[in-house]
C-alpha positions in Angstrom: -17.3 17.7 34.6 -14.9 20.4 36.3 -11.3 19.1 38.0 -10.2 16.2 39.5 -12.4 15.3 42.6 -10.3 15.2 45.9 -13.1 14.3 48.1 -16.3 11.8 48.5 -18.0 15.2 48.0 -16.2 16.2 44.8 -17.3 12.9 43.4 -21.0 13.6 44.5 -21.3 16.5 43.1 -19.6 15.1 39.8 -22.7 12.3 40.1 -25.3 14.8 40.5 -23.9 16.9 37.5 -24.3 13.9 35.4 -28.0 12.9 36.8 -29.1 16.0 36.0 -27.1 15.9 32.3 -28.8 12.7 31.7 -32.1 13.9 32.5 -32.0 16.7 30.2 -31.3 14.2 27.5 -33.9 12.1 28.2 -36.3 15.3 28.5 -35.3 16.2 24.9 -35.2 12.4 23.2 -32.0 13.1 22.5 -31.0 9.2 23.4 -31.0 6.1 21.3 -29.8 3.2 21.9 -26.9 1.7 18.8 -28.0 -1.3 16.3 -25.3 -3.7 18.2 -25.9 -7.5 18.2 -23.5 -7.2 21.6 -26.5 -4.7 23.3 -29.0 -7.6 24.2 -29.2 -5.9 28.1 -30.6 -2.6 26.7 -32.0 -2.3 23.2 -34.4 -0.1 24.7 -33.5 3.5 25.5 -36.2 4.1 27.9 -35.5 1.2 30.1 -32.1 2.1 29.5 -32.1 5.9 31.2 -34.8 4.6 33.8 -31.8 2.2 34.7 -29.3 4.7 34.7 -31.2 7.3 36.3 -32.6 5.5 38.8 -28.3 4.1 39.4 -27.2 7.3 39.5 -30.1 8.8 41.7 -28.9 5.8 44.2 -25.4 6.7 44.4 -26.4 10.1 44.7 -28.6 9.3 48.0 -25.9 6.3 49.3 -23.0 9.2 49.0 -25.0 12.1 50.9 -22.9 11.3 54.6 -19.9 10.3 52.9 -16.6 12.0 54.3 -13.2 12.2 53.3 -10.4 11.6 55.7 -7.0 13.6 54.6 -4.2 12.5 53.0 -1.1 12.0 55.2 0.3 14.8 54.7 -3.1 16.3 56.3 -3.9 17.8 52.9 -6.7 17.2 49.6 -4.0 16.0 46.7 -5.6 14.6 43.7 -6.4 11.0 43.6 -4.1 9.2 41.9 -3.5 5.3 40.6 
């Protein structure tokens, strides 16, 4: 990921970056899922990335018309807590 988002369509783009990361692990079998007595939701990496991808894929789509209204000040400062 680059800088700090400012905007809905920072944050998209930072989704699609990591769809598209995750893909190309999944393309090259590079994920497994850890030996954890706690992981009894996803022992199983390919339902695993189907899940994610299909999450991130989602957002991706539910974020497409999102706009960002200016900060007071009528600028983009960095989100902050």
């Amino acid at each position: 990921m680059s800088t700090q988002p400012v905007s809905a369509a920072d944050i998209r783009e930072n989704v699609k970056e990591s769809l598209q990361q995750l893909i190309r692990l999944q393309e090259q079998g590079r994920v497994v899922m850890t030996q954890d007595s706690y992981n009894t939701d996803w022992p199983d990496a390919t339902t695993a990335l189907d899940a994610a991808i299909g999450s991130l894929d989602h957002a991706l789509n539910a974020m497409t018309w999102m706009e960002t209204l200016p900060h007071l000040d009528g600028g983009y400062p960095p989100l902050s807590e």
